[in-house]
TIROMAR-382658 format. One record per atom (N, C-alpha, C): residue in one letter; x, y negated, z negated. Coordinates in steps of 0.05 Angstrom, whole numbers, plus 5000, padded with zeros to 4 digits. Layout:
TIROMAR-382658
AXYZ/...
This chain:
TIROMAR-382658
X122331508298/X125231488302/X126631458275/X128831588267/X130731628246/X131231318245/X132231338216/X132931008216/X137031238209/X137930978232/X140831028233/X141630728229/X144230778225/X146630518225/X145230318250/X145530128239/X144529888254/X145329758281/X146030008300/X147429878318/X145329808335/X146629528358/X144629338375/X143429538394/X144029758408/X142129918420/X140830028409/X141130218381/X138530308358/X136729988354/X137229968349/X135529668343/X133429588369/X134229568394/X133129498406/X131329788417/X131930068417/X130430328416/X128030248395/X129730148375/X126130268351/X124229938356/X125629808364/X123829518359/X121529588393/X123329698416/X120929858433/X118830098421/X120830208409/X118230378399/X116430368388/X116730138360/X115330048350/X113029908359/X113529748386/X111329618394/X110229818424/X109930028427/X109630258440/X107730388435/X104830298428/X103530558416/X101930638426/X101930658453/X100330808464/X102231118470/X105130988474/X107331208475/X106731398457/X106531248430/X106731378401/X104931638406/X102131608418/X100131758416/X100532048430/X102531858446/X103332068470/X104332268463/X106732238448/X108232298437/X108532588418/X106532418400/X104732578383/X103732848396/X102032808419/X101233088418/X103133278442/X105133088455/X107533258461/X108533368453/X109933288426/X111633458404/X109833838399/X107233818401/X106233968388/X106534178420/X105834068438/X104034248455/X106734248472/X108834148478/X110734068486/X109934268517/X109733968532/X107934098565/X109934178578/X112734018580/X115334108594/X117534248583/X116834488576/X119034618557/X119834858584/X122034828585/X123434938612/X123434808634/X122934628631/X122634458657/X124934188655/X126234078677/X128433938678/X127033648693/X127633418679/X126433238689/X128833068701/X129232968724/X131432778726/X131532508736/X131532248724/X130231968723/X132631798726/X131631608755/X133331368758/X130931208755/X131731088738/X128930748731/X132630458722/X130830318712/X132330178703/X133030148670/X136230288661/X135730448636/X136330228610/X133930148601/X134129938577/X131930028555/X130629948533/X130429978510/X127930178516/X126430088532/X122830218543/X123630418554/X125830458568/X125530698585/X126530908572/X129030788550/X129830958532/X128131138516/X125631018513/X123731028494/X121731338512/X121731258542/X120631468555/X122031698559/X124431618571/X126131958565/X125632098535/X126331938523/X126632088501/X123532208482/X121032158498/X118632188502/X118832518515/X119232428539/X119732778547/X122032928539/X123732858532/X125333108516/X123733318488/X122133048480/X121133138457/X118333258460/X117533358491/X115633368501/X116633668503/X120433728508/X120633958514/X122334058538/X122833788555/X123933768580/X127133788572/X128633798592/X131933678602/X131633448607/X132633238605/X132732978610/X135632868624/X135132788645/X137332788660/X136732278669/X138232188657/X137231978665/X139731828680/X139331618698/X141431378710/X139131168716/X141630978724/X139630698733/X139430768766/X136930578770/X136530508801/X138230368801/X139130178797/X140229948804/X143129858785/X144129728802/X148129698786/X148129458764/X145129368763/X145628988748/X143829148731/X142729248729/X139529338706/X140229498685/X142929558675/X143029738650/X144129628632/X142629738608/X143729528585/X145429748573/X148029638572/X150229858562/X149329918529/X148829658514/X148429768481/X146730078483/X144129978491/X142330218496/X142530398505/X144930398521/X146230768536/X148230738516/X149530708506/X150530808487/X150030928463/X147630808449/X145630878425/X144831198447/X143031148467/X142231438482/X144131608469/X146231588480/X148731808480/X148831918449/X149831628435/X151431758413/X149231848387/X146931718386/X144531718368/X142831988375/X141531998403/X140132138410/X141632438427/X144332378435/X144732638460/X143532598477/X142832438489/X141632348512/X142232408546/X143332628557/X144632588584/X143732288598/X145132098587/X144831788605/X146831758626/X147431608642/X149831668663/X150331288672/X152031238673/X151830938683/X152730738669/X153330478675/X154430248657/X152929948673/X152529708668/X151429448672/X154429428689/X153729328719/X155329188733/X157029498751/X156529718743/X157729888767/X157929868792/X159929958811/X160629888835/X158330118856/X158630068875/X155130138892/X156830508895/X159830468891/X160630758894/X160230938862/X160930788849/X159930978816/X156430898819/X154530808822/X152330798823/X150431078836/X152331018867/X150931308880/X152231618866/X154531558850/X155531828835/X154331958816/X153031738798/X151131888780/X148731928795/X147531748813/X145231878824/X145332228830/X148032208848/X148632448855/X149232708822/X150132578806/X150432718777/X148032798775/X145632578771/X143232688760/X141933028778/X142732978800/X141233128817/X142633378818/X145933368812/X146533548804/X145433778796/X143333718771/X143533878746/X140334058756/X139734028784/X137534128795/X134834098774/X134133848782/X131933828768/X128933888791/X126333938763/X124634068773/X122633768783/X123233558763/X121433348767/X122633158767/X122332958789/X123932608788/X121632488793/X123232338765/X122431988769/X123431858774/X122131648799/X124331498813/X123331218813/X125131038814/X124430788820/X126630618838/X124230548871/X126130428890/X126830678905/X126730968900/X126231098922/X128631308921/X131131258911/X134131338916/X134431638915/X132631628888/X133031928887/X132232128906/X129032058914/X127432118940/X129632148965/X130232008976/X131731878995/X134032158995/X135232088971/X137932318970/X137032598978/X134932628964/X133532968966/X132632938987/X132232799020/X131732939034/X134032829062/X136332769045/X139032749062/X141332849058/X143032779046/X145332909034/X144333089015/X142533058995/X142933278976/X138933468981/X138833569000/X136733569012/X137233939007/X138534049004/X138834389000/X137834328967/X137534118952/X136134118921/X133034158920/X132434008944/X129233938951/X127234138944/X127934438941/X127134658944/X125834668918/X128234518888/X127934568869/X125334388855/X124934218880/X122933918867/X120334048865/X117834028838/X114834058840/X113633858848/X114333648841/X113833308842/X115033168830/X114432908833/X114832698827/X113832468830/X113832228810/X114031948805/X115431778823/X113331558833/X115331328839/X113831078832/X114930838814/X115130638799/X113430368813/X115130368834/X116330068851/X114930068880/X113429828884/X113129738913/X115329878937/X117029788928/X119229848947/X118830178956/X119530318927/X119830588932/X117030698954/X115130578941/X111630638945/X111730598979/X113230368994/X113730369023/X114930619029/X117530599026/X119130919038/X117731069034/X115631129013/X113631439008/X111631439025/X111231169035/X108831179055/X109231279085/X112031079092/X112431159119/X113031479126/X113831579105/X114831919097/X112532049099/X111431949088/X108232159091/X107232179114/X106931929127/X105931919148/X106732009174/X109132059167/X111032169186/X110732529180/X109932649162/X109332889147/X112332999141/X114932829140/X116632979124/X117532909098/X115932949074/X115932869050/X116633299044/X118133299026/X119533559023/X118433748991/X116633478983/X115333538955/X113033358955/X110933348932/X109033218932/X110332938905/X109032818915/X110632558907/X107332358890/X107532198876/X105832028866/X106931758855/X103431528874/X104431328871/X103831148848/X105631228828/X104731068806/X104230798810/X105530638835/X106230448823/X103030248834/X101330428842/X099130338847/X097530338830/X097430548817/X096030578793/X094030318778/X092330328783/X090530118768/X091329998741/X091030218731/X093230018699/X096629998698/X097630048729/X100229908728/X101029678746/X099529658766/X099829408784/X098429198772/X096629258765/X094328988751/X095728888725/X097129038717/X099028778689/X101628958697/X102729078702/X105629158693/X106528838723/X105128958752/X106428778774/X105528448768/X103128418753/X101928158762/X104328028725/X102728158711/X103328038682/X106528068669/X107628338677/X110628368673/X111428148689/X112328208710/X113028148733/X113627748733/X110927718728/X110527358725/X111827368710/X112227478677/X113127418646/X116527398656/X117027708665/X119827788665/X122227608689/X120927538715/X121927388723/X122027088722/X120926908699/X120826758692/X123226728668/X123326908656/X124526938629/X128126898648/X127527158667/X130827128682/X132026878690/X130226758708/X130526468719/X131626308695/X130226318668/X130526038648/X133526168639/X133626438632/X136526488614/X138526488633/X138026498657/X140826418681/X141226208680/X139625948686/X140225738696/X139625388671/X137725628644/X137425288631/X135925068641/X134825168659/X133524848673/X130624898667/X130024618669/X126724558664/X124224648692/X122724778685/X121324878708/X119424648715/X117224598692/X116224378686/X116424168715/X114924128738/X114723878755/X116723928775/X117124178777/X119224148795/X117224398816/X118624368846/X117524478867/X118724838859/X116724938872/X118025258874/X116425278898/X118125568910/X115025698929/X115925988918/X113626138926/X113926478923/X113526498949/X115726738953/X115526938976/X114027148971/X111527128990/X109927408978/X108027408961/X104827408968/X102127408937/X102127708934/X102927858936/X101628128927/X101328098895/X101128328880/X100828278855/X102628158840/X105628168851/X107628058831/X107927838842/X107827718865/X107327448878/X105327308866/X103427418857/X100527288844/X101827218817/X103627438805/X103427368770/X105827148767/X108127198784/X110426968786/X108726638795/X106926638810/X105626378823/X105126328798/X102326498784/X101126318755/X102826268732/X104526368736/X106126338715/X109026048714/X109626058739/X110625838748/X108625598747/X106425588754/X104925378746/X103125338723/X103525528712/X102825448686/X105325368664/X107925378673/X109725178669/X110824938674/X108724808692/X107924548710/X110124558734/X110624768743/X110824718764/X109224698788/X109624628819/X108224558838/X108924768850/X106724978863/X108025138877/X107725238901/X108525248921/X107925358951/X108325688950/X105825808976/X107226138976/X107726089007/X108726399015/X109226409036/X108226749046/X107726749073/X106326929066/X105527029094/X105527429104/X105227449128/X102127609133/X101627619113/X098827709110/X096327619114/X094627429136/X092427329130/X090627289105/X090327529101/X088227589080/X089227519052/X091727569053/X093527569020/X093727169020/X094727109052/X094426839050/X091726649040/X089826689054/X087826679042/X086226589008/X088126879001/X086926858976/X089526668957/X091426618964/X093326448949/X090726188953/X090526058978/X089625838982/X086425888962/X085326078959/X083425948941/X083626078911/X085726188903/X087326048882/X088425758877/X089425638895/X089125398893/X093425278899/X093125478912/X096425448918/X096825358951/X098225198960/X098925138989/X100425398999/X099725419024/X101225669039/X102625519062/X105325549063/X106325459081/X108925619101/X110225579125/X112225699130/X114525659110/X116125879113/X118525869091/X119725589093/X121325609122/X123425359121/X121925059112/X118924979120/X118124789109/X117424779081/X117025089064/X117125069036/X119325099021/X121325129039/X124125079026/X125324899025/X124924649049/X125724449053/X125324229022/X123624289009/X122324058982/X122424258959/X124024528956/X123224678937/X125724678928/X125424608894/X127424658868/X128824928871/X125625078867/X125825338859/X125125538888/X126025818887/X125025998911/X124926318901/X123226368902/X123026658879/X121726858907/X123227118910/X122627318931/X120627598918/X119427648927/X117227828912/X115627988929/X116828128952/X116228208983/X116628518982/X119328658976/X120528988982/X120428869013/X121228639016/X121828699046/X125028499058/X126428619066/X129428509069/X129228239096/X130728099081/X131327879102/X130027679097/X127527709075/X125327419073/X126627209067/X128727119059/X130526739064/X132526919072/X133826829102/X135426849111/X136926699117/X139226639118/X142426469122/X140826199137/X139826209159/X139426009172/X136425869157/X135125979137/X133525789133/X134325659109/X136625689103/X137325489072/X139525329090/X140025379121/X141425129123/X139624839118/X136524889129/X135124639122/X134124549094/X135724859078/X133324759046/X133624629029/X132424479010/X134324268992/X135724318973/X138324188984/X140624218972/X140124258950/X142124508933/X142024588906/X139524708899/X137624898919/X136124968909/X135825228901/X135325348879/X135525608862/X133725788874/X135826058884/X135226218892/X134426578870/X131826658868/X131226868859/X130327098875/X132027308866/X129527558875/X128727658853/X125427748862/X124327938840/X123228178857/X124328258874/X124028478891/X126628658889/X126229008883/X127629198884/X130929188890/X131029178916/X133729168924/X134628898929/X136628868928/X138028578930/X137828538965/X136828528977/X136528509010/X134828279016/X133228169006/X130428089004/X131227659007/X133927598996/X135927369006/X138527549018/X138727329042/X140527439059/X143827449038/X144427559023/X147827479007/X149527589025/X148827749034/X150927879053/X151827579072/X150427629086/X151227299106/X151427059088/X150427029070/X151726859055/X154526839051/X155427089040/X159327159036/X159827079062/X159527229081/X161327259105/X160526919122/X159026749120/X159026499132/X158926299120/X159126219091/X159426049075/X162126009067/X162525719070/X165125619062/X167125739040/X165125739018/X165625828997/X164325848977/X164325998958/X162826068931/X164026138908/X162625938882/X163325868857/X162225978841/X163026068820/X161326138791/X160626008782/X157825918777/X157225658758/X156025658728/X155325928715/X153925978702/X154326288705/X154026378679/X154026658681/X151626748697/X151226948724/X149027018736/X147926848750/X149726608756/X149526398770/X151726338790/X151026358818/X153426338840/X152026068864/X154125818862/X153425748885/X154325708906/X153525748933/X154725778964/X154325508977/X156825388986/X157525179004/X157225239032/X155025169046/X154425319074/X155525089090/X156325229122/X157625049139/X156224749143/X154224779134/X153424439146/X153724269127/X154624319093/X154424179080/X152324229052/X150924349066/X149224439045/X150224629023/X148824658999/X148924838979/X147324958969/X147225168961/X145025408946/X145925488926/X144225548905/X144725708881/X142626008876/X144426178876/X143926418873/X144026548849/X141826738846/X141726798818/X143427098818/X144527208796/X144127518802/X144827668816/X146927608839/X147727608873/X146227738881/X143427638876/X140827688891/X139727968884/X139628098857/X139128258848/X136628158830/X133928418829/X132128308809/X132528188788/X131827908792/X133227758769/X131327798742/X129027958738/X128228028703/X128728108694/X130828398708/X132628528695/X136028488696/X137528328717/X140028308711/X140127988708/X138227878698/X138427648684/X137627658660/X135027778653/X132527798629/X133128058620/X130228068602/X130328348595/X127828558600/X128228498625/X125228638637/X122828508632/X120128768635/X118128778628/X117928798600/X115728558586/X115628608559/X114928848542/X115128988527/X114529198523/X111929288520/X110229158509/X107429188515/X106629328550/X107429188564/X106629278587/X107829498609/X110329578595/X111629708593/X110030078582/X109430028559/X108930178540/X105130258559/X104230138576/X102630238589/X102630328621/X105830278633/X106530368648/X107730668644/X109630658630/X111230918618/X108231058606/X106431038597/X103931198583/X103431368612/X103231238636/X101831368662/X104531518677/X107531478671/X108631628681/X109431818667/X109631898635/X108932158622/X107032318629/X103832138632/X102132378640/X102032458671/X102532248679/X103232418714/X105432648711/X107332628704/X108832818691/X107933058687/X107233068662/X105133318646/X102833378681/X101533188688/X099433308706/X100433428741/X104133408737/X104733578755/X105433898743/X105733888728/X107334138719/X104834278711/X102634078703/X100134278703/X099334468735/X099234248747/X098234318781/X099934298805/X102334358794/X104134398817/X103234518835/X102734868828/X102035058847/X100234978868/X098234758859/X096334698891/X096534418900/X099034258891/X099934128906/X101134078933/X100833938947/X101833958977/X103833758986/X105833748997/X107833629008/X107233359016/X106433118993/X105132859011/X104632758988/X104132428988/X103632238974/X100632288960/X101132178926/X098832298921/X098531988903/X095031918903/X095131708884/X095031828857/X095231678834/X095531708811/X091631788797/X091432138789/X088432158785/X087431938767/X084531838775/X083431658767/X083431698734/X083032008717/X082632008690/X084531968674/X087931978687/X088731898678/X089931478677/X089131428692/X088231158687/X086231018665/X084231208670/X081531158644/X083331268622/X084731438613/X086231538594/X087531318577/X088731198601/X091030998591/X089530798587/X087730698600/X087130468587/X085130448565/X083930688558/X082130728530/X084130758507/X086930868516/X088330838499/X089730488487/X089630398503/X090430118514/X088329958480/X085529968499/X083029848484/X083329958445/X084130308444/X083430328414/X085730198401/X088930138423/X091030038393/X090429778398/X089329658410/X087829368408/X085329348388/X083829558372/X082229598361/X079129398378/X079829508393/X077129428419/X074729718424/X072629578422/X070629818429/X069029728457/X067829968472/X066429948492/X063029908487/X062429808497/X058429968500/X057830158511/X056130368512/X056630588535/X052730458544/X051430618563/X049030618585/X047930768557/X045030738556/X044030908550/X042331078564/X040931228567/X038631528580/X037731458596/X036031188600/X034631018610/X036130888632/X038830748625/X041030648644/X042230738659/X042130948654/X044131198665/X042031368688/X039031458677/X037731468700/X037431248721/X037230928708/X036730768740/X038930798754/X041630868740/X044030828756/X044230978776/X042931198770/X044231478781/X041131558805/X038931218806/X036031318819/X036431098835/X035131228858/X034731008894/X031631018893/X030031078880/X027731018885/X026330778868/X028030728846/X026130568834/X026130208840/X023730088845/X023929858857/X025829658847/X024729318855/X025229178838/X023229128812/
């Protein structure tokens, strides 16, 4: 990256890049071989310093770059502005847009008929096979990020009207195993402390939800001494909280004694209106799940007495019985419209797997089929050998001998 005038979105572009190097590598043999040259890529993620760092990965790869946010709280204006005026960037969007300029650039991006989306949370998907569904024709594939999105792709497939072949990054072995468990814990922790200032340290929380980002928010909350309850509709996911060493309990009884309440589900309605009438008073409400649905706010506005600003990204609701809640974010992922995401490290190995999914549609479009595809296993081994060499980490390999017992059913004990 050029060193330009020191403005706070250049700054925060090269200080991602800098710590990016698996990108770097990427990068590198993009420029040369440039895989998407004629090809139009068009990306709603959440647009801050890392992602900046990936568009501008495939442009230089050769592509059109067409980018907006998923979401109305997740854009960091310095950084779309550096896009624009530093790079030429087609960026589209501003921090805090109304849900009607939000869906306009979505609709902008799609405009410009692109051949490949990346999506995160699903919108773009969603659009291409409703209102803007006469584009669909133009799609080879595509990326999707987010749990959330990864549901809608499922029920779509299974239903067999998916209109393009679609991939689930967000399964991806080297992206759920640290971007969901290790971002996720880092990033919504970071949101919580810069909203609210308060000490985590001994105070109650519960998580909604063990999946992977339920798992990395739990350890991470308690490895800030807090006490923490999950909650949880899964048997098996329950299960394994309890021999982690966490209590599983119903919501309203883990809300009733909880400081803290962090949502981590892609599924709408998990604290709803009537269970914070019992919960203890003043207790701080988070989501770290996709869409803001996941705490009831809607019924919050429309049946609460009233509601105060208390803190920047801090709102609290006077409910009819007396009680009060504090809301983070108006219930928006609070690591990005509180924090500043995923750290870039983990970042920089997420974006590594959605460049080469990228590149490995436009390789194999032609015998792709209309349906959810997991992310190929080599490029996972890709990313994470890349991972191991800028760590300056080596492997052992089998030798002749190991490699025949591995690969032999006859030989005894």
């Amino acid at each position: 990256m050029e060193k330009k005038e020191q403005k706070p979105g250049f700054l925060k572009l090269k200080w991602a890049e800098d710590h990016m190097p698996l990108m770097g590598v990427i990068r590198n043999r993009f420029k040369t071989e440039r895989p998407f040259a004629d090809f139009k890529i068009g990306m709603a993620l959440h647009v801050e310093a890392k992602t900046g760092i990936l568009a501008l990965l495939l442009r230089e790869g050769g592509a059109d770059v067409y980018l907006t946010s998923c979401n109305p709280l997740t854009s960091d204006d310095e950084v779309i502005t550096s896009l624009r005026e530093d790079f030429s960037l087609n960026v589209y969007g501003k921090r805090g847009e109304s849900r009607e300029d939000y869906y306009k650039n979505l609709d902008h991006v799609l405009g410009f008929s692109p051949d490949i989306i990346i999506d995160d949370g699903g919108d773009l998907t969603r659009l291409l096979h409703t209102e803007k569904s006469n584009l669909s024709e133009n799609i080879i594939g595509g990326n999707e990020e987010t749990t959330t999105g990864v549901n809608r792709l499922r029920v779509m497939d299974k239903k067999g009207i998916l209109r393009f072949p679609m991939f689930n990054v967000n399964d991806a072995i080297m992206k759920h195993f640290f971007d969901n468990r290790y971002g996720t814990g880092q990033s919504t922790l970071e949101g919580i402390m810069v909203a609210t200032n308060l000490l985590l340290s001994g105070k109650e929380a519960t998580v909604c939800g063990y999946g992977y980002c339920g798992k990395g928010i739990a350890s991470r909350l308690r490895g800030l001494g807090a006490h923490v309850s999950v909650t949880e509709i899964d048997p098996m996911k329950a299960v394994e909280a309890v021999m982690d060493g966490f209590p599983v309990r119903p919501i309203r009884e883990s809300l009733n004694k909880s400081d803290f309440a962090v949502t981590a589900t892609g599924m709408k309605s998990v604290i709803r209106y009537d269970d914070l009438l019992t919960a203890k008073p003043g207790i701080v409400l988070a989501n770290a799940g996709h869409f803001n649905n996941e705490i009831e706010v809607d019924r919050l506005d429309k049946l609460s007495i009233k509601k105060e600003p208390m803190r920047k990204n801090v709102t609290r609701y006077f409910l009819g019985n007396g009680n009060h809640v504090d809301v983070l974010s108006e219930g928006r992922l609070v690591n990005l419209a509180s924090g500043q995401g995923h750290p870039v490290e983990i970042m920089d190995m997420s974006f590594a797997i959605q460049a080469l999914v990228a590149e490995y549609i436009v390789k194999n479009h032609s015998s792709l089929e209309n349906k959810l595809y997991p992310v190929p296993v080599e490029i996972d081994n890709s990313v994470a050998m890349l991972k191991l060499q800028s760590l300056g980490i080596s492997l052992d390999k089998l030798d002749e001998e190991q490699l025949d017992y591995a690969n032999s059913w006859e030989e005894g004990t």
